[in-house]
MARDRENMAR-525429 format. One line per field, with one value per residue (C-alpha): residue number from 0; residue in one letter; x, y, z. Coordinates in steps of 0.5 Angstrom, whole numbers. Example, Ala and Ser with C-alpha at 12.3 -4.5 7.8 and 13.67 -1.06 7.14 Angstrom:
BEGIN
sevex 0	1
kolba A	S
X 25	27
Y -9	-2
Z 16	14
// end
This chain:
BEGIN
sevex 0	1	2	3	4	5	6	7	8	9	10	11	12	13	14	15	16	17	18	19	20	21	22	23	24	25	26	27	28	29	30	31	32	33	34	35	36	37	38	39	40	41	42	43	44	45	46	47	48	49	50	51	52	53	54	55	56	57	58	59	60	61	62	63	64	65	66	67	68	69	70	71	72	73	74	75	76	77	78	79	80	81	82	83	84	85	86	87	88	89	90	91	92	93	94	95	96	97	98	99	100	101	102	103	104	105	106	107	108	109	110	111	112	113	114	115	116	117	118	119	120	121	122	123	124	125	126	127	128	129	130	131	132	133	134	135	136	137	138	139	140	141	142	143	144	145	146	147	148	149	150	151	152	153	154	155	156	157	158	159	160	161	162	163	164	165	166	167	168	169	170	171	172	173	174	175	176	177	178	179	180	181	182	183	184	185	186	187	188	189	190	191	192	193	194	195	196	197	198	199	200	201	202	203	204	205	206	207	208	209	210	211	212	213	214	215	216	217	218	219	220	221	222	223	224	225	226	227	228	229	230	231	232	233	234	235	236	237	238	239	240	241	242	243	244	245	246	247	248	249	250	251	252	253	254	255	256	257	258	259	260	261	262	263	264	265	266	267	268	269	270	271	272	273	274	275	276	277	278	279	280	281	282	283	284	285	286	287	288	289	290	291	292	293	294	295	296	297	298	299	300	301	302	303	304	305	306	307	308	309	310	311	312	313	314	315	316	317	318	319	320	321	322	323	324	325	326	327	328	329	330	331	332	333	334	335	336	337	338	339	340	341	342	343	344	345	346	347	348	349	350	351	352	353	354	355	356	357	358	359	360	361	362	363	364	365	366	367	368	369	370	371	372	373	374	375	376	377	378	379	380	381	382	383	384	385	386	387	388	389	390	391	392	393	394	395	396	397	398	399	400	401	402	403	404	405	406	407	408	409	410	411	412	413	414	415	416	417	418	419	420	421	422	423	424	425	426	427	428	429	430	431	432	433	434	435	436	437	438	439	440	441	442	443	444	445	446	447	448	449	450	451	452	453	454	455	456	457
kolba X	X	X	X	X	X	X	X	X	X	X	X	X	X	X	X	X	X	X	X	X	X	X	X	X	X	X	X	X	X	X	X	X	X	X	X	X	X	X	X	X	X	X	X	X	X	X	X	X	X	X	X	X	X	X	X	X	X	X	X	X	X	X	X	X	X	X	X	X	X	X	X	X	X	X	X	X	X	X	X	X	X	X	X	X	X	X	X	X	X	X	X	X	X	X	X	X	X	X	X	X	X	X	X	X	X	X	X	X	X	X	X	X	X	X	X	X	X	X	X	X	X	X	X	X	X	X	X	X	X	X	X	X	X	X	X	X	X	X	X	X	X	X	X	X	X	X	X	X	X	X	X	X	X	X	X	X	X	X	X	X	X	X	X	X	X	X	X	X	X	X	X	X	X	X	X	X	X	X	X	X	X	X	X	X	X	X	X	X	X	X	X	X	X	X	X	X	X	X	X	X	X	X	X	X	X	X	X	X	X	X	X	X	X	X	X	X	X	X	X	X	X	X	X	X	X	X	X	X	X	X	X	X	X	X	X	X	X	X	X	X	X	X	X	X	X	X	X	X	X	X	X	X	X	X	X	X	X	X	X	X	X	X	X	X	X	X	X	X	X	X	X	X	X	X	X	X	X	X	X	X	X	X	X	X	X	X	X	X	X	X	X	X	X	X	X	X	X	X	X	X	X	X	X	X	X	X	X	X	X	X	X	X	X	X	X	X	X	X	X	X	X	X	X	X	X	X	X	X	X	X	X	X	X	X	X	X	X	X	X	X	X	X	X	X	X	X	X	X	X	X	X	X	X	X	X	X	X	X	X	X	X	X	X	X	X	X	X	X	X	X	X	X	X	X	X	X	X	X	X	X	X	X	X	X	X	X	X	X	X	X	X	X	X	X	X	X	X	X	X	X	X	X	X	X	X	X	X	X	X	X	X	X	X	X	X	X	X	X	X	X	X	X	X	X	X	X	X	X	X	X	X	X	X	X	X	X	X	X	X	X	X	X	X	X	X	X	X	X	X	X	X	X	X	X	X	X	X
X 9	5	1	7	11	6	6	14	14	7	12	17	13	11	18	21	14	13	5	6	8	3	-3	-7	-4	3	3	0	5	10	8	7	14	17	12	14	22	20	18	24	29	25	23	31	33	28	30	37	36	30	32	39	39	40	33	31	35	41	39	37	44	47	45	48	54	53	49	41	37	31	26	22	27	26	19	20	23	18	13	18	18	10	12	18	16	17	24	27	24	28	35	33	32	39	43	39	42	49	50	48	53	58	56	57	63	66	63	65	72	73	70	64	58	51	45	41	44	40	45	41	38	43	43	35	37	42	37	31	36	40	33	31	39	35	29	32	38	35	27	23	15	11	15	20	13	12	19	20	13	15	21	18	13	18	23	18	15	23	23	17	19	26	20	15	21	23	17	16	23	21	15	18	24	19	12	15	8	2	-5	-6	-10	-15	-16	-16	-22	-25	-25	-28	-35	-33	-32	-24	-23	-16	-16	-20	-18	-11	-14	-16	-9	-6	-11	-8	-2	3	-1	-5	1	5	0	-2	4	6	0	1	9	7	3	7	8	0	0	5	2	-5	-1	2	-5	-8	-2	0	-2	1	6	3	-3	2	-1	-2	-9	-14	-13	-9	-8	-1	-3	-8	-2	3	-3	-4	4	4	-2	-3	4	3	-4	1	4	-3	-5	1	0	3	-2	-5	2	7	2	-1	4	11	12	12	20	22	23	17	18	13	16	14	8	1	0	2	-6	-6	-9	-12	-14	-18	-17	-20	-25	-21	-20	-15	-8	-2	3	11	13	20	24	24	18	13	7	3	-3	-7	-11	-10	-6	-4	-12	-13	-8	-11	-17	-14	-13	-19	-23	-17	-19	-27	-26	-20	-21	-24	-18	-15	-22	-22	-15	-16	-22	-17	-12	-17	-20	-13	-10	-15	-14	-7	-7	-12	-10	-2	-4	-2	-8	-14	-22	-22	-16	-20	-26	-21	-17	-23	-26	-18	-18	-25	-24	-18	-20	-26	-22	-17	-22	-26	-18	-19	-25	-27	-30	-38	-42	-43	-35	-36	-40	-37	-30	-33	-37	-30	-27	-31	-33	-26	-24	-31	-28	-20	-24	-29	-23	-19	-25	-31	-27	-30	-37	-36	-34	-39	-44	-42	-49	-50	-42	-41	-46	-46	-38	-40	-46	-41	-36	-42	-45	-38	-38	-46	-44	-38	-41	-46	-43	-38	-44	-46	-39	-38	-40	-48	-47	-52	-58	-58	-62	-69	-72	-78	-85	-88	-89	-84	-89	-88
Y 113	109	104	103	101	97	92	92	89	85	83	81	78	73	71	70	66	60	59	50	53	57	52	49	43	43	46	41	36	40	40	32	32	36	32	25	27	30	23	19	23	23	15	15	19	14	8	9	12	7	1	1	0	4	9	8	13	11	4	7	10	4	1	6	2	-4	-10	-9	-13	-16	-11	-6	-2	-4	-5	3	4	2	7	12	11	13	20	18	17	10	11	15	9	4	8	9	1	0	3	1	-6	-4	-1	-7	-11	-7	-7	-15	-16	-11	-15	-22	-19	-17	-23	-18	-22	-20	-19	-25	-28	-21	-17	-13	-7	-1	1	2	6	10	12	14	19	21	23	27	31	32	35	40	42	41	41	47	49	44	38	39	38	31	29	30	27	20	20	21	16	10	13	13	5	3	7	4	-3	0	3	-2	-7	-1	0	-7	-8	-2	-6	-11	-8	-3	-6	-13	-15	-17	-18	-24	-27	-21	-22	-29	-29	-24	-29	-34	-29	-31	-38	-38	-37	-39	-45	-48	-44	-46	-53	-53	-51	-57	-61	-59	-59	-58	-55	-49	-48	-46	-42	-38	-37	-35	-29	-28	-25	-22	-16	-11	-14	-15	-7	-4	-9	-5	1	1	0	6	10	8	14	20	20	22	26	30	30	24	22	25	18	11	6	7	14	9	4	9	12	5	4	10	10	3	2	6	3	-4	1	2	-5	-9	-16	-23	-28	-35	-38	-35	-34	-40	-44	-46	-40	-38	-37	-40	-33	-34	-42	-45	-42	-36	-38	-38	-45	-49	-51	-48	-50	-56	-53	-47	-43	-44	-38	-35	-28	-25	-21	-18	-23	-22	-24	-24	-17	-20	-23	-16	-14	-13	-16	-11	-8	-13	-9	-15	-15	-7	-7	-13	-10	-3	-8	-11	-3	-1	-5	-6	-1	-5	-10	-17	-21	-15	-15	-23	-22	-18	-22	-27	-23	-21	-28	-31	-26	-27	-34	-34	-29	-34	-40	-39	-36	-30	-26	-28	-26	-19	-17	-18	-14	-8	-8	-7	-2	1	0	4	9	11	11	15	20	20	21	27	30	30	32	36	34	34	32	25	24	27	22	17	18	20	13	9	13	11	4	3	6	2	-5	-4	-2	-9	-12	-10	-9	-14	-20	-25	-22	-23	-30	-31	-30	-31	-31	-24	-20	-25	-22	-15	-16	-17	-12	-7	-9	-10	-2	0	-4	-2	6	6	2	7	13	12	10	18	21	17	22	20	20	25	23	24	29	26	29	33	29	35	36	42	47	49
Z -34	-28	-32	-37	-30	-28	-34	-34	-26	-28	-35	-29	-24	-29	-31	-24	-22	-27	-28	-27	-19	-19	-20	-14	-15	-16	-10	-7	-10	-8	0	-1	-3	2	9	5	6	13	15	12	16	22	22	20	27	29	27	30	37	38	34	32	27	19	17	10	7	9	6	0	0	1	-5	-10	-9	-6	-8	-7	-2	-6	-8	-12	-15	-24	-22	-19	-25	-29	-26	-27	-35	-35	-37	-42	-50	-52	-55	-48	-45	-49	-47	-40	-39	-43	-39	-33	-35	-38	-31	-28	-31	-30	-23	-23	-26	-21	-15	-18	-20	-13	-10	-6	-4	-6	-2	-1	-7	-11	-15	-20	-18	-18	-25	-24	-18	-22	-28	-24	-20	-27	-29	-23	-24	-31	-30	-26	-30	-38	-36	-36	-34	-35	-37	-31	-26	-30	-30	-23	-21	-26	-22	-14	-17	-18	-11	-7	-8	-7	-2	1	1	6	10	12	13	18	21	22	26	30	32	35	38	42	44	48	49	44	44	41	46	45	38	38	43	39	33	36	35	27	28	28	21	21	24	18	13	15	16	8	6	9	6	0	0	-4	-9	-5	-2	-7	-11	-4	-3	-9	-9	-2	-4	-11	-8	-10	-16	-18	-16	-21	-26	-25	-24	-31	-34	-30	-33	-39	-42	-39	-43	-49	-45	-40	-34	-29	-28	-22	-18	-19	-15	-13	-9	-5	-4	-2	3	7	8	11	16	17	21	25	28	29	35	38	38	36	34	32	28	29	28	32	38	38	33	32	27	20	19	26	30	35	36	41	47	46	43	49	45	41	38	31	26	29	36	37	42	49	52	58	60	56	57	54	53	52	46	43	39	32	30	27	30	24	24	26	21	16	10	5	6	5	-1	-5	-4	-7	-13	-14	-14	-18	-23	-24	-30	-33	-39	-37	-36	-31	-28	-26	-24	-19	-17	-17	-13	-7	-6	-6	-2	4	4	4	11	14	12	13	20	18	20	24	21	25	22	15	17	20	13	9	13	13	5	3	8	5	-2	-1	2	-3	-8	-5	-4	-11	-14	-8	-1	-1	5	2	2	9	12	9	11	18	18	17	21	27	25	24	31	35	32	35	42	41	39	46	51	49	47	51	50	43	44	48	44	37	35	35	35	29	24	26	24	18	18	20	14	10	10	9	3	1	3	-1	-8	-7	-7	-12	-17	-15	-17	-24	-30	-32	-40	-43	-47	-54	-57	-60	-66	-65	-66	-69	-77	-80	-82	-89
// end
């Protein structure tokens, strides 16, 4: 009688426990999903008590029924379809569209305005939402794990984009005063690269303009291109692969705002120019000197700055993105790996050359980005001494250069000859470290078997 009970409670400790949330892994997904919507409502109560102003949920709320502002939300769709077979894709993009347009009419029947001009969004909203309703009411096992994973994926790079934009008013509304004058000095060590690179653009105005301009705002965009590559097949294999780009992407919008609290900064054309959009203006710059004249080297302090214009400078994060790209595409097809080449390369010239960002901000994004990405890979695959060290090396490199950066500025620019190179030997060793480790975790492909040389014996 004992060993027929225990296999009916063992019978009914399976059916009540799904084996798809017993696995490692689904858990895992599960508690990120519970800490990723834990954050959204803190930095919700964040934004209204310290901002005042709506946190991204109630943003994402909004645009349900009213007019969506310019941003990811076909693009989140998209990533969202990656689960689904190529006929629930078809359906899913066609009532994104039928919605939009009854959106539409209805707003130009009651003569409602739409954001910055943008009307569509709100049906691809509706379908990733319709399809988590799904997965939780028709779905089971592991089909339910994926659909809900699909459907995550492409609400939280919606998501994303209401939250960074937060995260930058934020900076502005509660840190009054910026460290341009430090990074500045600081920069002189690699020779002021924006103010040359700002320089070349204008000389190849209107050309280089628009074309810089256009990669510079298309980031997100390059992005979900490379991630729809890298997750093309996991509707037919069931399962997301162990690591993609857009876990590496998510993972630097989440840490690198917080680090523009700690050391916030304008760029080279708000404090030392009339502003990109107009927000700083020249009264609020230190001088109006950029592009054309460098700074002088003087004693730097904090300075005042205005409540609007971001301070987030520091790191570079369009720069640890492109080069989140550029890594995420090196096993890709040729035209995917000379567009991300393409993308890196243009990318940095555009944060230096419209002042968006001075050269010690670079270097500080690449260490940012590789640390990152080595973290998220031995996350996956397991931590080793070799991931370890790494991530420890990153770690404190990254932290040595925002101290240097605060406390050594004039030393550095005093003495370009010997702080320039070892700037570029520190982001370099990160570089040699991570193509070497990387190199040691790909799988070696087996040798074929040779045949013996020895005559058979009859």
């Amino acid at each position: 009688m004992t060993s027929r009970t225990s296999r009916v409670f063992s019978r009914i400790k399976g059916r009540t426990t799904p084996a798809a949330w017993r696995e490692p892994r689904a858990i895992l997904w599960a508690t990120a999903g519970v800490a990723t919507l834990g954050f959204l409502i803190i930095l919700e109560i964040f934004a209204r008590r310290y901002a005042g102003i709506p946190g991204p949920l109630t943003e994402q709320a909004k645009e349900t029924i009213f007019a969506p502002k310019p941003g990811p939300l076909y693009a989140g769709l998209a990533l969202m379809m990656v689960v689904l077979t190529w006929r629930q894709r078809f359906v899913a993009v066609g009532a994104a569209i039928c919605i939009d347009v009854v959106f539409v009419l209805v707003r130009w029947a009651v003569d409602a305005e739409a954001a910055d001009g943008h009307s569509f969004g709100n049906g691809a909203l509706w379908v990733m939402l319709g399809y988590a309703v799904i997965a939780v009411t028709r779905r089971s096992g592991r089909e339910r794990v994926l659909l809900l994973k699909g459907v995550g994926l492409g609400l939280l790079l919606a998501a994303g984009r209401k939250t960074g934009d937060i995260w930058l008013i934020i900076t502005a509304k509660t840190r009054p005063t910026v460290l341009d004058q430090y990074v500045a000095t600081a920069d002189q060590a690699l020779g002021n690269p924006s103010w040359v690179v700002g320089r070349i653009l204008q000389a190849t105005d209107p050309i280089g303009t628009h074309l810089l301009g256009l990669v510079y705002a298309q980031l997100a965009v390059a992005a979900v291109v490379v991630a729809l590559y890298q997750l093309r097949n996991v509707g037919v294999e069931g399962r997301f692969p162990r690591h993609h780009l857009v876990r590496t992407f998510l993972v630097i919008g989440l840490l690198g705002p917080g680090i523009y609290m700690l050391f916030p900064v304008v760029g080279p054309v708000f404090a030392y120019g009339p502003g990109a959009s107009g927000t700083g203006g020249v009264q609020w710059a230190v001088a109006n000197l950029w592009p054309h004249t460098p700074p002088a080297v003087t004693a730097p302090h904090p300075t005042t700055y205005d409540g609007i214009t971001p301070r987030n400078c520091m790191p570079s994060l369009h720069t640890a993105w492109a080069t989140a790209i550029f890594i995420h595409t090196r096993k890709g097809p040729r035209i995917l790996r000379y567009a991300g080449t393409f993308w890196l390369i243009a990318t940095l010239g555009a944060t230096l050359g419209f002042g968006y960002h001075y050269g010690t901000d670079l270097i500080a994004g690449v260490v940012f980005a590789l640390t990152i990405e080595v973290a998220l890979r031995s996350i996956d695959r397991g931590w080793d001494r070799s991931g370890v060290q790494f991530v420890a090396y990153g770690t404190t490199l990254f932290a040595a250069l925002l101290v240097s950066y605060r406390y050594l500025p004039t030393q550095m620019a005093g003495h370009p000859w010997l702080f320039g190179p070892l700037l570029i030997l520190a982001m370099a060793s990160v570089i040699h470290r991570y193509v070497r480790i990387t190199g040691l975790w790909e799988p070696k492909a087996a040798p074929a078997p040779q045949p013996d040389p020895r005559p058979e014996l009859v």
